[in-house]
N, C-alpha and C positions, 0 to 999 in steps of 0.2 A: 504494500500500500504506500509507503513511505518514497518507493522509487515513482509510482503515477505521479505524486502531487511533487515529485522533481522534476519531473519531464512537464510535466504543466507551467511549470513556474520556470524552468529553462527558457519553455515554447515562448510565457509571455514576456521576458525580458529579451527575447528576440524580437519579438513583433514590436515592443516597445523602443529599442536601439535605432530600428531599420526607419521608425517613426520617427524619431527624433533626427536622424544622419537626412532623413527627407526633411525635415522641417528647416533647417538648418540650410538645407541647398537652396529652397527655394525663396528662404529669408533673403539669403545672403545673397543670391542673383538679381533680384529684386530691386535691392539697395546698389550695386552695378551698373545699374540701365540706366540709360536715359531716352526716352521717347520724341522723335522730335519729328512731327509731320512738318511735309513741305520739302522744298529743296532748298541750295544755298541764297538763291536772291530771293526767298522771301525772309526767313530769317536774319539773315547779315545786317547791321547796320552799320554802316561807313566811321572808319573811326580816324581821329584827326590827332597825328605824330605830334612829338613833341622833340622840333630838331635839335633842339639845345640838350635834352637827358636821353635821349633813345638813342640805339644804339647803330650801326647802319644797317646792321643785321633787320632788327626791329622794323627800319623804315621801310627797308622792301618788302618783307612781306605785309606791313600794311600797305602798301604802294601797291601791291599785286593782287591783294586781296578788293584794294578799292577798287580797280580797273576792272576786275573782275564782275565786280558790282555793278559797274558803270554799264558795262555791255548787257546786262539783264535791262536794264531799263528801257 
């Protein structure tokens, strides 16, 4: 008798683990995402360098980015 009610209580700390290893995936996936309908020129808004602290790196890709934006319009 002693060995059923171990196998029972084995079974539900199985079902219990496999429940919590899924819980945990789909938390944690969850919090990872971001949703973003649309394409890039409706989201983008044109952003304006600052030549004095940015760096050149910085300017072009906001430079590339704004042109980019330019041409959806």
């Amino acid at each position: 008798m002693k060995t059923n009610r171990s196998k029972k209580r084995r079974k539900r700390l199985k079902t219990l683990a496999a429940f919590g290893i899924l819980l945990a995936i789909l938390t944690f996936c969850e919090g990872c995402t971001t949703v973003l309908n649309g394409d890039f020129c409706d989201l983008y808004q044109p952003i304006y360098p600052d030549y004095e602290k940015d760096t050149a790196e910085t300017i072009r890709q906001i430079d590339a980015n704004n042109i980019l934006f330019l041409k959806c319009r």
